[in-house]
Wavefront OBJ file of the C-alpha trace (Angstrom):
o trace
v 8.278 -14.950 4.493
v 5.567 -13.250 6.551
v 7.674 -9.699 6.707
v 7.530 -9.803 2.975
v 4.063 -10.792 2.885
v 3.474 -7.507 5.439
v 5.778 -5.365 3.234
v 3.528 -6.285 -0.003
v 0.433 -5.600 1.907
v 2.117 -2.050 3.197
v 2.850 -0.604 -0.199
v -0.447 -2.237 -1.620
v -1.931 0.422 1.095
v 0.407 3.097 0.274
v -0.751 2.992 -3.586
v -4.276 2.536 -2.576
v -3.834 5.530 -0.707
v -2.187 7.670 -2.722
v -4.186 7.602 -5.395
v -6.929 8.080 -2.989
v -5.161 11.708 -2.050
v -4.543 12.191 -6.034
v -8.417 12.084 -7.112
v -9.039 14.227 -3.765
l 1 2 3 4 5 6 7 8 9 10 11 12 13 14 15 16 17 18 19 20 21 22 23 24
């Protein structure tokens, strides 16, 4: 349970930072 709670959290980052790059 807690590698899918870490692989959640990784593409939660992912997104966060790709639309960070987008705007940029």
């Amino acid at each position: 349970m807690y590698q899918k709670v870490q692989l959640v959290e990784l593409a939660v980052r992912l997104e966060k930072m790709a639309r960070q790059s987008r705007k940029g």
